[in-house]
N, C-alpha and C positions, 0 to 999 in steps of 0.2 A: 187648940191649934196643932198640937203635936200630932193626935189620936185623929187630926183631920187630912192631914199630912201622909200619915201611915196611911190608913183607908184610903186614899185618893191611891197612894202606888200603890197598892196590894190589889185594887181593882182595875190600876193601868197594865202591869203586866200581865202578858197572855206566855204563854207556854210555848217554846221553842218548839219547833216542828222541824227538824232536818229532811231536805228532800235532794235526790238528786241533781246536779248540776252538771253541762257538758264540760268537756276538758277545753281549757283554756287552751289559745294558741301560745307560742312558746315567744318568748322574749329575746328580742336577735336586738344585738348593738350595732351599729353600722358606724365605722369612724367619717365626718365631715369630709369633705373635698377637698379642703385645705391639708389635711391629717393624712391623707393618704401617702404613703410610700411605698416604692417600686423598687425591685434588684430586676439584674440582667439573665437570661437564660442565653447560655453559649456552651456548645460544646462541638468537640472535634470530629464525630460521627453524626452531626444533625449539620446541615449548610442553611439554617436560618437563627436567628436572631431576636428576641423579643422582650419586652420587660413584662414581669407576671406580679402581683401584690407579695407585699414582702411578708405576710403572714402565709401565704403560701408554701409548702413544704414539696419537692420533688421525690413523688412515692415511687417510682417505677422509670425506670430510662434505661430502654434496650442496649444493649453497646452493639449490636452487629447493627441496628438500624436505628431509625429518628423514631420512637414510639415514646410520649414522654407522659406521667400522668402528675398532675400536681393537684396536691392534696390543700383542700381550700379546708381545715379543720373548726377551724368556728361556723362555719356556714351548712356541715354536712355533704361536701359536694368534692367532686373531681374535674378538674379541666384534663381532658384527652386529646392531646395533639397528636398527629400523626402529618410523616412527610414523604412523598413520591415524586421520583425521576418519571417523568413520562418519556416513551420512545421520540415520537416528534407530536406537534402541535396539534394533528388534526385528532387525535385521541382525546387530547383535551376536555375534547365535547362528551364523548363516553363516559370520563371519568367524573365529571359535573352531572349528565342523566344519572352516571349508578348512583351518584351521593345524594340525587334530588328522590329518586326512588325511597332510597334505603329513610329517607326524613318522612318520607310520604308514607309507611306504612304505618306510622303515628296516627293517620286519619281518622282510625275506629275511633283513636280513645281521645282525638284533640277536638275541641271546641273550631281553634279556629289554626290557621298556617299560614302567616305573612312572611312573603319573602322581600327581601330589601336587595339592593347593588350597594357592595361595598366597594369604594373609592379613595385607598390610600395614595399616597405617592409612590410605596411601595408594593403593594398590595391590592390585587382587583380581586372579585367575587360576590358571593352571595351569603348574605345573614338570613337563616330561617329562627323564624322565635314560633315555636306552636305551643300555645296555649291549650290547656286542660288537664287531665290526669295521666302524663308524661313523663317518664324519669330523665329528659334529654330536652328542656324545653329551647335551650339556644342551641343552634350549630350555623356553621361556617364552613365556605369551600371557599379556599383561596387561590390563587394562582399570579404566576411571576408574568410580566411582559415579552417573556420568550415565548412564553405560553410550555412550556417545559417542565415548570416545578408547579407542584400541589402539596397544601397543606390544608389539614380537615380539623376544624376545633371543635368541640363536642363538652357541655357541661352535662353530670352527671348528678341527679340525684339520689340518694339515698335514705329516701325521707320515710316517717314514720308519720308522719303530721298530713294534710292533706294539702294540694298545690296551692290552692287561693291562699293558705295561712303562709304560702311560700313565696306570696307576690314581691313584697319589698326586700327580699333578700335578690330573689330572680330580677326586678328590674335594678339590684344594687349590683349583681354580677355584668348586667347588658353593658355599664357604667364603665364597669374594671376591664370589660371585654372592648370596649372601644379604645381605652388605650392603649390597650397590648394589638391592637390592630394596626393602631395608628404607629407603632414601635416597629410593628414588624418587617426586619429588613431578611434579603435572600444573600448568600453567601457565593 
């Protein structure tokens, strides 16, 4: 029974064969909806307002102007705000063409470019999300009811990984990016 036992595994095992395997995607946590917590962004050289996730760090904020970068460090990424005084209204349009330009030259390398109307109570504009090998797949032009102020929000990748392994982080930013849209007051 014994001698039957041995020869039965000595004849089931085959020989390890290691062969190459691709690299996993990376393992990203995403805290629930409930879990989420927000601080306020304010300061005395920017005239807007907004709440940014609280694991967010403020890496860069001009003092002579509103350029602010916040550093999303578990995720690998940067939110880029940026804010401008327009002269009067009818500029407006110009400054909405150059940012819808400057999102358009992403075309080579994007799959696809949806743009949306965003509609806060405080806040009007445009959400582009472009899809594909992008290092900027969300951005945003916003603009106040005077039609006078502009702000441009711009998420930043810095990935090593490739974008599709970067879906559920990117649509978990679109998430955080609605609230802070929905926060944003003008000053």
């Amino acid at each position: 029974m014994v001698l039957s036992l041995l020869l039965t595994g000595l004849i089931a095992c085959e020989e390890y064969v290691p062969y190459a395997r691709k690299h996993g995607y990376p393992r990203v946590e995403m805290p629930s909806k409930e879990a989420r917590t927000y601080q306020a962004y304010s300061t005395n050289t920017c005239p807007v307002t907004f709440e940014y996730p609280d694991y967010g760090k403020i890496a860069r904020t001009m003092t002579d102007s509103c350029w602010v970068d916040i550093l999303m460090e578990p995720y690998n990424l940067t939110w880029h705000i940026t804010y401008r005084d327009i002269p009067d209204a009818s500029s407006l349009d110009m400054q909405q063409e150059d940012h819808r330009k400057l999102v358009y030259k992403h075309a080579q390398k994007a799959t696809r470019i949806k743009e949306s109307i965003i509609e806060e109570s405080m806040a009007k504009g445009i959400l582009y999300e472009v899809d594909g090998e992008v290092g900027t797949p969300v951005q945003a032009f916003l603009y106040d009811s005077t039609r006078q102020k502009v702000a441009l929000l711009n998420i930043y990748f810095q990935p090593a990984e490739r974008m599709d392994s970067l879906q559920p982080v990117i649509q978990y930013m679109k998430e955080e990016l609605d609230h802070t849209l929905a926060t944003f007051r003008w000053d």
